[in-house]
C-alpha positions as MATLAB code, in Angstrom:
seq = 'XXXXXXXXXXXXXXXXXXXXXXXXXXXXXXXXXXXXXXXXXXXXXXXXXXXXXXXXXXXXXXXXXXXXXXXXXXXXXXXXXXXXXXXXXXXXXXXXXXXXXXXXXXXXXXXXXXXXXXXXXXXXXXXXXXXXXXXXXXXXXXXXXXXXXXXXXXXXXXXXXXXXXXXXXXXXXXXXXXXXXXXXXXXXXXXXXXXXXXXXXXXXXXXXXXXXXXXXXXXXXXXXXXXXXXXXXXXXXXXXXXXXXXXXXXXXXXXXXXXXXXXXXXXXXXXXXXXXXXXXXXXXXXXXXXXXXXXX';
ca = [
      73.515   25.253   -2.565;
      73.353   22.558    0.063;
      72.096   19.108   -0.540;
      68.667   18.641    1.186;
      68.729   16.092    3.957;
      65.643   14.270    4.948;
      64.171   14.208    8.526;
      64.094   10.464    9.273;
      62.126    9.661   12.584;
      63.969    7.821   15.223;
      61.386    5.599   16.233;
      59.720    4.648   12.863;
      62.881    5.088   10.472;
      59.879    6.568    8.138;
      60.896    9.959    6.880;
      59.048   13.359    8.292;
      57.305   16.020    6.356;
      59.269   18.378    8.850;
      56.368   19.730   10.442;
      56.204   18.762   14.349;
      53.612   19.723   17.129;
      54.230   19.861   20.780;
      57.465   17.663   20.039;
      55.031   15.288   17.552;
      56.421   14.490   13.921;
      54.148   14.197   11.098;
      55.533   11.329    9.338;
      54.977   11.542    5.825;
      53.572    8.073    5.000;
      52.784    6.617    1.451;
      49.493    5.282    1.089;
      48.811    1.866    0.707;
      48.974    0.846   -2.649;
      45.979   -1.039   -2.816;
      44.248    2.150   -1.633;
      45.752    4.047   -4.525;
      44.658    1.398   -7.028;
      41.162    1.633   -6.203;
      41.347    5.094   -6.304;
      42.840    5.354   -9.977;
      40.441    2.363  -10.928;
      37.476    4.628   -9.711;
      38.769    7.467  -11.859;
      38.854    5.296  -15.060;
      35.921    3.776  -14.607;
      34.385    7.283  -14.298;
      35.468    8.180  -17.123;
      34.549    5.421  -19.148;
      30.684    5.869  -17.445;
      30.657    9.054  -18.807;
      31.362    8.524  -21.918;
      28.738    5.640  -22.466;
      25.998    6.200  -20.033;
      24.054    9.960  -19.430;
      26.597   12.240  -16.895;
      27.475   15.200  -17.978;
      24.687   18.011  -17.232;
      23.858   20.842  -19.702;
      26.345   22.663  -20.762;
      25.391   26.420  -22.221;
      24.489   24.733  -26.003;
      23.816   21.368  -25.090;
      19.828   22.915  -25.394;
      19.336   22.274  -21.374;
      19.950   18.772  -21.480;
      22.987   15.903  -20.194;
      25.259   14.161  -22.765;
      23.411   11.243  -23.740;
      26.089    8.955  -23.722;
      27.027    6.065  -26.734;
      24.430    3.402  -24.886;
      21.579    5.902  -25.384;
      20.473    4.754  -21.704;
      17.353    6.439  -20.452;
      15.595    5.589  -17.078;
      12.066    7.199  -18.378;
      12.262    4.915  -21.297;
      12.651    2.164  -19.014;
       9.885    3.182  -17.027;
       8.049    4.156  -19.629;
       7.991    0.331  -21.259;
       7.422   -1.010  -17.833;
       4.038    0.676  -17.055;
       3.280   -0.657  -20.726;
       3.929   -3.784  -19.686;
       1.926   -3.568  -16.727;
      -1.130   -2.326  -18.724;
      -0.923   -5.015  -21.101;
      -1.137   -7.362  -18.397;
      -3.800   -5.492  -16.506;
      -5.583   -5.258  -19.731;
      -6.992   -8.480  -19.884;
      -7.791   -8.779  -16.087;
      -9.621   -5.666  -16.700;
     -11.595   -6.827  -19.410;
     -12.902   -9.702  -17.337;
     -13.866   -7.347  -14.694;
     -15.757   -5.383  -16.958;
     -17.570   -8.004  -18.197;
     -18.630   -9.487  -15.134;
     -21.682   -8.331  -12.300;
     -20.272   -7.009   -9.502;
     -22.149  -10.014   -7.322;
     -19.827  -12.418   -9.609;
     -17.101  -10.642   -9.356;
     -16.972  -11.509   -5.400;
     -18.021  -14.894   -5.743;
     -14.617  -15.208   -8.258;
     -12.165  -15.536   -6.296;
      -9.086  -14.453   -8.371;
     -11.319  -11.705  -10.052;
     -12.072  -10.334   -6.346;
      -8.446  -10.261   -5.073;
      -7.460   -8.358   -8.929;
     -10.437   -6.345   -7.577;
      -9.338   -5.352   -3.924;
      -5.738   -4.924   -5.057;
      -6.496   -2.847   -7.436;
      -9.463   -0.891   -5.522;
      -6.983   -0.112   -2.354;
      -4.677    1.349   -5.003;
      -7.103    3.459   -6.555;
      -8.827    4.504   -3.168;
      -5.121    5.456   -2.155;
      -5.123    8.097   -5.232;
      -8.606    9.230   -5.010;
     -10.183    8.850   -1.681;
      -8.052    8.538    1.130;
      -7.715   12.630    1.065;
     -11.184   12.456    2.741;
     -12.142    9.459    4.032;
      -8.468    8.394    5.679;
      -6.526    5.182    5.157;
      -9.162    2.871    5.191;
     -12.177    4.529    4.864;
     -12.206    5.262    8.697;
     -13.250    8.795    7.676;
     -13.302   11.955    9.907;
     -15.819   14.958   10.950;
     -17.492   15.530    8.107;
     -16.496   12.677    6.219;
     -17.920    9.393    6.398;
     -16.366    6.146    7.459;
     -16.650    3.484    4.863;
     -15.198    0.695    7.125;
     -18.468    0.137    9.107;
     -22.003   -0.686    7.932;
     -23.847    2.541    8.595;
     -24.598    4.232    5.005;
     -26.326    7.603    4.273;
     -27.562    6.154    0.980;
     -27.182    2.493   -0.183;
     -24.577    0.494    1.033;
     -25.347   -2.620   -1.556;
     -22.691   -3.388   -4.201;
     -24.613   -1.598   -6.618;
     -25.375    1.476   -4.372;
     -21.920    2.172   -3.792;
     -20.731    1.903   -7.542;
     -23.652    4.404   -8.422;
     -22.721    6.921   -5.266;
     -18.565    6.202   -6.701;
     -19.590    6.836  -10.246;
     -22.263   10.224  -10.005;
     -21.035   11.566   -6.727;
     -23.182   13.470   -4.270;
     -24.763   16.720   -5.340;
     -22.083   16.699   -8.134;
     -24.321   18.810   -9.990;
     -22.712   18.539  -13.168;
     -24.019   14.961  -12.969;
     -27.877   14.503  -13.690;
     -27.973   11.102  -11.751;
     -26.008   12.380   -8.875;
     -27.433   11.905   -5.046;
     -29.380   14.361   -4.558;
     -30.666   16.049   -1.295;
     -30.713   18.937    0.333;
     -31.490   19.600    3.446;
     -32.861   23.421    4.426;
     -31.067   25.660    6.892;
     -33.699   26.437    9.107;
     -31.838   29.201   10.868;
     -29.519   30.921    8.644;
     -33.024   31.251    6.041;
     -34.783   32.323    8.940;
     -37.465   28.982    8.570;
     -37.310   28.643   12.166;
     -37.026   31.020   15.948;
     -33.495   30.189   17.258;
     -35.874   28.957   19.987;
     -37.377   26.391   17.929;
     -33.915   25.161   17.144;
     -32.612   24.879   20.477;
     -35.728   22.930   21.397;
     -35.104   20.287   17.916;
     -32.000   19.935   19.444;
     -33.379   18.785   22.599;
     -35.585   16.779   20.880;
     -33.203   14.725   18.916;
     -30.937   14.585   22.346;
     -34.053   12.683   23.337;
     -34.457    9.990   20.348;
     -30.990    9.234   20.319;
     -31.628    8.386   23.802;
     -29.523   10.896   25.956;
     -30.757   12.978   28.254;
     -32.832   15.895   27.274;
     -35.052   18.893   28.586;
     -38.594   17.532   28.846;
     -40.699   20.578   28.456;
     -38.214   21.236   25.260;
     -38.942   17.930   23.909;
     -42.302   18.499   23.894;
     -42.939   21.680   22.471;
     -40.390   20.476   19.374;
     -42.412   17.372   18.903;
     -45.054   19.304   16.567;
     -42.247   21.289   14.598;
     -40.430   18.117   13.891;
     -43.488   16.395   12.669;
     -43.760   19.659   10.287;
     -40.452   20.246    9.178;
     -37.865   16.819    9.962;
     -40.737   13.882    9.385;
     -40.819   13.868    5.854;
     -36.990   13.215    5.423;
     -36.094   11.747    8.595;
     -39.396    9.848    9.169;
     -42.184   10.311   12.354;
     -39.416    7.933   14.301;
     -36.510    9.468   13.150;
     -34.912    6.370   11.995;
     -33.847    8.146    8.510;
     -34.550    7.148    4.819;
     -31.588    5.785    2.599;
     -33.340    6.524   -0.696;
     -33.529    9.966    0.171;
     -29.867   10.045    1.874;
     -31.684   11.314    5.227;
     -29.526   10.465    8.304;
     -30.804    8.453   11.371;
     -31.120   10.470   13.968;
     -31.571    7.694   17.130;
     -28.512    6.071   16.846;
     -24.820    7.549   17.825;
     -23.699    7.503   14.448;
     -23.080   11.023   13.534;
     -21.338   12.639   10.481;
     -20.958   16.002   11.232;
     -20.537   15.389   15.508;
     -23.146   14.674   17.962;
     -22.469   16.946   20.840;
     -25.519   19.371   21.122;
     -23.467   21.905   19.440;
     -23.118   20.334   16.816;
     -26.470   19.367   16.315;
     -27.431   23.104   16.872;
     -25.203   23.965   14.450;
     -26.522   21.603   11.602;
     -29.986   22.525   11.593;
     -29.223   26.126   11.585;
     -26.962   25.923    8.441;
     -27.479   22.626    7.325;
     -24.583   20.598    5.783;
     -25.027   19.742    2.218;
     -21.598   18.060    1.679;
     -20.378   17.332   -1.717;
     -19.123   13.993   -3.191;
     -17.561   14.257   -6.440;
     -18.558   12.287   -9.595;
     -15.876    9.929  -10.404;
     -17.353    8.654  -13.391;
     -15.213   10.617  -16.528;
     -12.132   10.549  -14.295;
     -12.163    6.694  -13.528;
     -12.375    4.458  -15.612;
     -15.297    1.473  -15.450;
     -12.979   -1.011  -14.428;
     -11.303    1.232  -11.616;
     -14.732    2.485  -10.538;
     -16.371   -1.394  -10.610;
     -13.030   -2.365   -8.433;
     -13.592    0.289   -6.105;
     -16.582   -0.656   -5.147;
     -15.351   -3.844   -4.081;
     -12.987   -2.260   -2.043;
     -15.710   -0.125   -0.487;
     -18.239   -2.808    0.089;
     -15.108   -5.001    1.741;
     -14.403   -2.752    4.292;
     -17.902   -2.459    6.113;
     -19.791   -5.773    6.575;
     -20.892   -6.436    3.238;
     -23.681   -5.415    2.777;
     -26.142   -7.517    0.788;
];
């Protein structure tokens, strides 16, 4: 048996592991010790986490659950007594809310910015999906950050459309409207549409077929006028659009006009009231009424 020598490199006097590449040593260096202290202080200090804070996952009959550790530390409990916290707190802003008109609660300064704060949180959770960050809404939903309203655009208008909806008909004070589909039920020739589209063209002041315009003038007066009025300006209390201005819910091309008096569009608003409570409903329509001009 022969005594075994180590490979000490010339240049480094730091011994070899023996392996060499292309005429390259490997030098078998120690690593630093401060390196290796961290390293074993990591280890214990892993250990002693596991034993008093949750680590270790489920283990077949731990019943699907991590060890709990001796601190009995739990992040949902935490969480759990901080929303708790936060509804106390919002408790007794909320009360105030409730008890105050919605006409007060803008002229109150720190009740309108508990109002708005907590509105644009709630229309985050609930409304957005449709009418887009910041009620600038899309085809077929409406924009809330303007003043142009189907219905009432008052304080109070926009609580009652937030709290019953439209045609929610679960909701016997829902907005309610409905306007016919004068093609698909066959009320009116596909001619007669073509020309009502022509004819609205015209009051919205674009340009239109003349002899069209005409001969729709006597079927709008028997089948629009009583929703939309004899000058086509609308009627809020009946949610009827305004048809001579370039506002247009559902597009304005002639298309689309064509397309909504043959089908009609009979969109639905769900009732919020039962799912939101009075406070979250009153704040939203703060929010609401803030992003359009305010009404009065």
């Amino acid at each position: 048996m022969t005594d075994h020598k180590p490979d000490i490199d010339e240049v480094s006097g730091v011994e070899t592991t023996g392996h060499s590449w292309d005429g390259i040593k490997e030098l078998n260096t120690p690593l630093p010790r401060w390196w290796l202290f961290i390293l074993y202080s990591t280890i214990v200090w892993a250990v002693i986490y596991m034993i008093f804070m949750p680590a270790i996952p489920a283990l077949p009959g731990m019943g699907y659950t991590n060890t709990l550790g001796l601190r009995g530390h739990s992040d949902r409990a935490l969480v759990a007594q901080d929303i708790a916290k936060l509804h106390t707190e919002r408790n007794a802003a909320s009360a105030k809310l409730l008890g105050a008109s919605l006409s007060q609660i803008e002229t109150d300064l720190d009740l309108q910015q508990f109002a708005l704060a907590m509105g644009e949180s709630a229309f985050g959770d609930n409304c957005a999906t449709c009418h887009g960050a910041g009620g600038r809404g899309a085809k077929g939903y409406p924009m809330l950050a303007d003043d142009v309203w189907l219905w009432d655009g008052t304080l109070t208008g926009i609580e009652t459309t937030i709290r019953h909806g439209i045609r929610h008909m679960e909701d016997p004070a829902t907005r309610l409207n409905a306007m016919p589909a004068f093609g698909r039920d066959g009320l009116l020739a596909t001619s007669e549409i073509d020309d009502l589209v022509q004819y609205v063209l015209n009051i919205s002041g674009r340009e239109a077929a003349a002899d069209a315009v005409n001969r729709a003038a006597p079927v709008f007066a028997q089948q629009c006028v009583v929703c939309h009025g004899a000058d086509g300006k609308g009627n809020r209390a009946l949610g009827a659009p305004n048809l001579t201005d370039r506002d247009w819910l559902f597009g304005g091309e002639p298309r689309d006009i064509q397309q909504t008096i043959f089908n009609a569009r009979n969109a639905h608003m769900p009732a919020w009231q039962g799912r939101l409570d009075d406070a979250t409903i009153k704040s939203l329509a703060v929010y609401v009424h803030s992003l359009g001009g305010g009404e009065k």
